[in-house]
N, C-alpha and C positions, 0 to 999 in steps of 0.2 A: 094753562100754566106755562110759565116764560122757560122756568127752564128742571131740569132733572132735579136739583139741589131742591127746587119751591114743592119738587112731588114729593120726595123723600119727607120735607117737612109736614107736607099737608096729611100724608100716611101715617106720620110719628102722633099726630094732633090729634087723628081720627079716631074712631071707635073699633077699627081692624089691628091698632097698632101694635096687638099683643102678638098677632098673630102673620103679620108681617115680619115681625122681629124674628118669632119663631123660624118662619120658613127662607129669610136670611142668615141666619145659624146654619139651619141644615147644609144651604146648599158650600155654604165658608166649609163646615165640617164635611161634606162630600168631596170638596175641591181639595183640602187637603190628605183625605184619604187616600185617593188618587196619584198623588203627590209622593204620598209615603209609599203607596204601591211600586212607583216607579223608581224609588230611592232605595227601595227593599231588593226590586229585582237586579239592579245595575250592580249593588251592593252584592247580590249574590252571584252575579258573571262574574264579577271582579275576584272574590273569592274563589271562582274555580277556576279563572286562571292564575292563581294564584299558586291555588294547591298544584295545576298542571306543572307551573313554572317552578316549582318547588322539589314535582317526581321527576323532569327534565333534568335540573339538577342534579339531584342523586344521581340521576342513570350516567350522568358525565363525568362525574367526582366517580362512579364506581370504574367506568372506564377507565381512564386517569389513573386511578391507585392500581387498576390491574395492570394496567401497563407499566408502571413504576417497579410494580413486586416483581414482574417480568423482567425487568431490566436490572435491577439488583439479585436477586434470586436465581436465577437462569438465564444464560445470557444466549442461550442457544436459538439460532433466527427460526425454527420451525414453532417452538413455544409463543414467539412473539408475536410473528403470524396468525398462527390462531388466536390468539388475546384479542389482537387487532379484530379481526373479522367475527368474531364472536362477542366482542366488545359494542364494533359501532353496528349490529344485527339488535343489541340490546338498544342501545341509545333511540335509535331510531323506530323501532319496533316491527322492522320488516321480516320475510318471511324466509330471507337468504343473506347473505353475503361473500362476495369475494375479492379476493385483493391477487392484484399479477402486478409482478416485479421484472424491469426490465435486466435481461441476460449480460452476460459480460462482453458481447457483441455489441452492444446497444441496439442489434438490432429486431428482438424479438420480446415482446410480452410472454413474460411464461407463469402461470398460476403455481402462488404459493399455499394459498388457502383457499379452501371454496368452502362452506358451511352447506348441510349435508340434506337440508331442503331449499336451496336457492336454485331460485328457477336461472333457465339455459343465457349467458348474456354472450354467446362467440357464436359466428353463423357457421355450419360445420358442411363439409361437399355432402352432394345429392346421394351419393353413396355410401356415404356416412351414415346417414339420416333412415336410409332405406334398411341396412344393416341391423341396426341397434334401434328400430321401431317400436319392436318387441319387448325391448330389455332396454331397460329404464338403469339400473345397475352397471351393465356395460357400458351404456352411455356415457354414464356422471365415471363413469374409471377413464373412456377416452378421453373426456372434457375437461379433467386433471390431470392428462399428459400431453394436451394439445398444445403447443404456444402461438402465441399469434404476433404476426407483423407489425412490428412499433408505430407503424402509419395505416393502419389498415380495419376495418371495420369500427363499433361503437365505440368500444374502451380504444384505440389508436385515434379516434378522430376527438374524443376528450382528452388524451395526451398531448396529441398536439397544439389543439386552444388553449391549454391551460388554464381552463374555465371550468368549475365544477357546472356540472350541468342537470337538471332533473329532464328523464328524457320517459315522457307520456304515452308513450309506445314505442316499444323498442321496435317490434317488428318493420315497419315504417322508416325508420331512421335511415337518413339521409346515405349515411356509411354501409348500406347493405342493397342498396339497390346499384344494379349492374355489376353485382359482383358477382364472385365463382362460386361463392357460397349462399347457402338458402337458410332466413332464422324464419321458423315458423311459430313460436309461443305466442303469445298474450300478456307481454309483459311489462310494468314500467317500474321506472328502476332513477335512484340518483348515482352519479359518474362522478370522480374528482380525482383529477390529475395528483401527484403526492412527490413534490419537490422538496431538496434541501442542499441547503448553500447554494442555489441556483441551478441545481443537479436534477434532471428527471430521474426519478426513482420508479414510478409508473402510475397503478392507478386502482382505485378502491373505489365497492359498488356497492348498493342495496338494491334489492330488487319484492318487486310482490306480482303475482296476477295482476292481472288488468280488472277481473270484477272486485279487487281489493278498493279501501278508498284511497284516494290521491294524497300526496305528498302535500303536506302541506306548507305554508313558508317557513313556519316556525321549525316542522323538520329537517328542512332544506336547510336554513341556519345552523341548528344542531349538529345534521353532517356534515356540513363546511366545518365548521370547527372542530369536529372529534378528528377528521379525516387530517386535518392541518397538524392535530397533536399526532396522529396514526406517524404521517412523517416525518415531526419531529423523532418520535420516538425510534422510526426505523433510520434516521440518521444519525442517529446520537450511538445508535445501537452497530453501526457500519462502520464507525468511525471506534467504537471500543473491540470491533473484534480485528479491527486493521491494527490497530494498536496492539492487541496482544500476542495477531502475529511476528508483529515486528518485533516486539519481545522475546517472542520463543527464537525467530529466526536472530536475533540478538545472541541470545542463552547459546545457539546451536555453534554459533561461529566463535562465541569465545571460547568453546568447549575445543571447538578447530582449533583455533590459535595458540589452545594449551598442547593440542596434540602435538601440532608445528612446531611448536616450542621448541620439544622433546627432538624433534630434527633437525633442530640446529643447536650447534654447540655450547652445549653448559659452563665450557671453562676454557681457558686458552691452551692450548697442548702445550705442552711440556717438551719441545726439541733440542737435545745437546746442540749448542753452539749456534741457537738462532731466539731470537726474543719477538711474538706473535702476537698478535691484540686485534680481535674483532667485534663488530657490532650488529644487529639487524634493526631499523625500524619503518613498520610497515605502514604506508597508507592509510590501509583498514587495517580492522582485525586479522587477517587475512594476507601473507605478503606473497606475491610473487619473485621475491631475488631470495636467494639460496645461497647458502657459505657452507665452507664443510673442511673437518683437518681428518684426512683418514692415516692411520698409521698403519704403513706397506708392510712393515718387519724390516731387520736388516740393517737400520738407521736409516731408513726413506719414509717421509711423510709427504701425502699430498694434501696442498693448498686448493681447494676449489671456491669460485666465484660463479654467481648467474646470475641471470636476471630473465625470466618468460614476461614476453609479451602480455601488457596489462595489468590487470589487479583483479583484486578479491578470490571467491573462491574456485575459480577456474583455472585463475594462474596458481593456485595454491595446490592444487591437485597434479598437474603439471610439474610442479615443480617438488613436489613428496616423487610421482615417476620417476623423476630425473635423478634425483640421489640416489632410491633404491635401485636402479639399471648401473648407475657411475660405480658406486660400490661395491656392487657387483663384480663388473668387470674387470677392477681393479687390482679386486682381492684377487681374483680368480687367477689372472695374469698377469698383472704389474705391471705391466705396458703402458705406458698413460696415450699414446696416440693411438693404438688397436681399440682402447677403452671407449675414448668421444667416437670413433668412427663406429665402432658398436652400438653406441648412446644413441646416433644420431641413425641409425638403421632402425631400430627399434622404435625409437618415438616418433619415428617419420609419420607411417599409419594414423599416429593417437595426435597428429597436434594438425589443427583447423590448416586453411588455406591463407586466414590473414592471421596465422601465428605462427611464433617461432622463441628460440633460448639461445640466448647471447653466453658464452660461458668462457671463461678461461681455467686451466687447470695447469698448475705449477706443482712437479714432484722435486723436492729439497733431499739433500743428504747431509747426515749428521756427519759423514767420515769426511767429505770435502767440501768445494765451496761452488759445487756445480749445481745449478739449477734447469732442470728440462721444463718448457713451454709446449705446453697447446695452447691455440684460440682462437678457440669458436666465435670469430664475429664480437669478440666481447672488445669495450671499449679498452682503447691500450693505454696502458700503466708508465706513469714514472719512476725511473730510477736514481735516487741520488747519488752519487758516487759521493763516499763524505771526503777522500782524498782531493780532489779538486773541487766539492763542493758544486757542481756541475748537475743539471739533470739529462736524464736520458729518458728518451721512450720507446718502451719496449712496445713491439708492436707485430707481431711474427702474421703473414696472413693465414686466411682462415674465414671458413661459413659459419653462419649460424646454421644451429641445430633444428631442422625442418623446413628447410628449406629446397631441400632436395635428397632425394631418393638414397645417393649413396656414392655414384660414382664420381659428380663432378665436388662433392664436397671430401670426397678422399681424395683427390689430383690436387683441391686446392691446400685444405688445412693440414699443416707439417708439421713434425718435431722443431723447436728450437731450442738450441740451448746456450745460457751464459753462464759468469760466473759472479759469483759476490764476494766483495772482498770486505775486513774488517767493517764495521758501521755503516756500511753501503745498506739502504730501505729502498722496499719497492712497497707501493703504495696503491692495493689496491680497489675499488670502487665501481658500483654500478651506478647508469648514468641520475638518480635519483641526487644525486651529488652536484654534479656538473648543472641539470637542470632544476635545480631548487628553484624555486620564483619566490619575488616578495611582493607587495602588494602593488606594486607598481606593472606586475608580471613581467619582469624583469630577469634572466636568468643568471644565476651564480657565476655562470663558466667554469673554465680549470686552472687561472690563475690564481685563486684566491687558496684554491687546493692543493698548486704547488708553493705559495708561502709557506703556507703550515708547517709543509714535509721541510720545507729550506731549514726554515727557521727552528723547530722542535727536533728534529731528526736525532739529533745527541740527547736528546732527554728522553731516549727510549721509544716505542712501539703505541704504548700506552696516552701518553702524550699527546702521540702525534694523534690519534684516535679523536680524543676526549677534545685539544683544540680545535680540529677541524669540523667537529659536531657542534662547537660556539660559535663557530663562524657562520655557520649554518642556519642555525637559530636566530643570532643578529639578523642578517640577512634577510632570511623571510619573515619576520615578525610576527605580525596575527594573521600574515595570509596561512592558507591551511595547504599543510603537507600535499605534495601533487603529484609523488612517486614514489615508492618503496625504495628506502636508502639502508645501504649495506658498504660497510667502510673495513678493509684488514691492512695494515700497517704488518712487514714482515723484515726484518732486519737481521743481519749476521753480525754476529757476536764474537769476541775471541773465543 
């Protein structure tokens, strides 16, 4: 026969044909049995990793959501911690975990959470090990006080790569040989560095025995990603408790600033035959220059000015010292130059090596037209004469306050005194005024400060105030305030 097709025929023709036919059936229906078997089994791997990929799921969505209720519900970092390491223990389905957060050094790993069957992943000294052989309990209590060197053994040598890592025996690892310390388990374990905004945060582990089975890739993938959310969540979470510090310390300092308030003057005094107008505004919440009208008895009021070195609330404390000692001494004995040399004895001790308090102190009489001068180092004042329309600068010398001990700042800073006559203003200012800057960082100077006084001087105290605070404003525009400004316009009266 020529060819296959002429036997098939000759078979079909023949007397066997029933049974040819038959036994090509079977074997068609065998082949496809076969077929179906192999369609049935692929069909049923396929479903179980289906269902696998389905319980993976869950177990990350459960993480997920407990970290979220973590974060909304309690925002406290020890709860989160263990979410985290108890969380990705479940996801992965290992027999430990733990997670070390780097110190505010940066330079040490220190454990936050360790889950309370995770096998050993820090190599601990030989003495250590010998120690605690016994006592498996002592162990896992030093293993939770230990911290470890940000470059240094397993978890330091996966911080630094930045690489989550599955590492197949830890004991082995590269990071423990020739070191000072000895791991001696059977352990392998996955490593993942835990970054946010670009920030090392540190680093997160599973761990199982060694006769456990292997990591597989799909778990290896699982804990890349849960350990990626781990971070996220412990950033989001650093980032909401930085924030509510800065709110409470917010809350604390306005609370200061109302106290401050309270310490400087509520209202303009009231001196027979002189018209007064002051203002404070501080940098921060917080100001470092100081105004004050204290009333001697007798018809003498003193004018006080200051200004402490700096801002916020160091110079704000400083500068509460410095009233309560001025007033003090004041009342005590009405001397105004025995007072700062007092002032400046006392606060000598309390005030740093790069600080000091610029102050001037003017005591007024309501019976005449004499005015007594201290000044401490404080920037000196113009006076207008309104009869000739003329400025003058008062300027008597004088240390600042902490600058020395006692004797060379009593040789220098003296009594002076002048007098004022009808509408004659002194005009006085710390240097937050003079040094105003605008965007250009350009400074104010003191001409644009003796305008005002030139020009307002006859339209009262108030005036002159309120314009020289416009000019100021114009001035520096949207650049932002860059020293604590305090302005007192003081004028004699008929």
């Amino acid at each position: 026969m020529e060819t296959l097709l002429d036997f098939w025929h000759y078979m079909l023709d023949s007397d066997n044909a029933v049974v040819i036919s038959l036994l090509f059936s079977t074997v068609l229906l065998y082949a496809l049995l076969i077929n179906w078997r192999r369609t049935r089994a692929k069909l049923e791997r396929s479903e179980g990793k289906m269902e696998l990929i389905e319980v993976e799921e869950h177990r990350m969505f459960e993480f997920l959501h407990t970290l979220g209720v973590a974060l909304e519900e309690d925002h406290s970092a020890s709860r989160l911690h263990r979410e985290i390491v108890d969380g990705i223990n479940a996801v992965v389905m290992s027999q430990g975990a733990a997670l070390y957060l780097i110190d505010n050094s940066g330079r040490y790993l220190v454990p936050r959470a360790i889950s309370d069957e995770c096998p050993l992943l820090i190599g601990l000294p030989v003495e250590v090990l010998k120690k605690f052989q016994d006592d498996v309990r002592a162990l896992k209590s030093h293993v939770r006080l230990s911290r470890v060197p940000a470059g240094e053994g397993m978890l330091g040598s996966v911080l630094s790569s930045g690489v989550t890592q599955s590492v197949v025996d830890v004991k082995n690892h590269e990071a423990f040989k020739d070191a000072f310390v000895q791991y001696t388990e059977e352990v392998k374990a996955l490593v993942a560095p835990l970054k946010y905004g670009g920030k090392d945060l540190g680093v997160l582990a599973v761990a199982r025995k060694a006769d456990s089975p292997d990591y597989s890739g799909n778990e290896f993938d699982l804990f890349s990603s849960a350990s990626e959310q781990a971070a996220f969540a412990l950033g989001n979470a650093m980032v909401h408790q930085e924030a509510n510090e800065k709110r409470k310390i917010e809350g604390e300092l306005r609370n200061a600033r109302e106290v401050q308030q309270v310490l400087l003057p509520s209202s303009q005094p009231n001196v027979k035959g002189y018209d007064i107008s002051g203002v404070n505004h501080p940098a921060r919440l917080i100001s470092g220059d100081y105004y004050d009208y204290i009333d001697l008895g007798e018809g003498s009021w003193a004018v006080v000015i200051a200004d402490v070195s700096g801002k916020g609330v160091a110079a704000g404390l400083l500068m509460a010292m410095c009233r309560s000692v001025l007033r003090l001494e004041l009342e005590r004995t009405g001397d105004p130059l025995g007072a700062v040399h007092q002032l400046n004895r006392q606060l000598y001790a309390d005030i740093k090596e790069d600080s000091f308090i610029s102050l001037a102190l003017y005591v007024i009489s309501e019976l005449d037209n004499s005015v007594q001068v201290v000044r401490a180092g404080h920037d000196k004042a113009p006076l207008l004469r309104a009869a000739s329309g003329e400025v003058e600068w008062v300027k008597p010398p004088g240390l600042a306050i902490g600058l020395d001990d006692g004797e060379v700042f009593e040789r220098v800073t003296k009594l002076h005194q002048l007098e004022l006559e009808p509408d004659d203003m002194l005009l006085l200012y710390t240097d937050g005024v003079t040094e105003a800057r605008n965007e250009q960082d350009d400074e104010l100077g003191a001409d644009p400060m003796v305008n005002v006084l030139s020009r307002y001087a006859r339209d009262g105290s108030q005036t002159v105030v309120s314009e020289l605070e416009s000019t100021i404003d114009k001035y520096v525009g949207n650049a932002l305030q860059s020293d604590d400004i305090t302005i007192i316009a003081l004028q004699r009266k008929l």
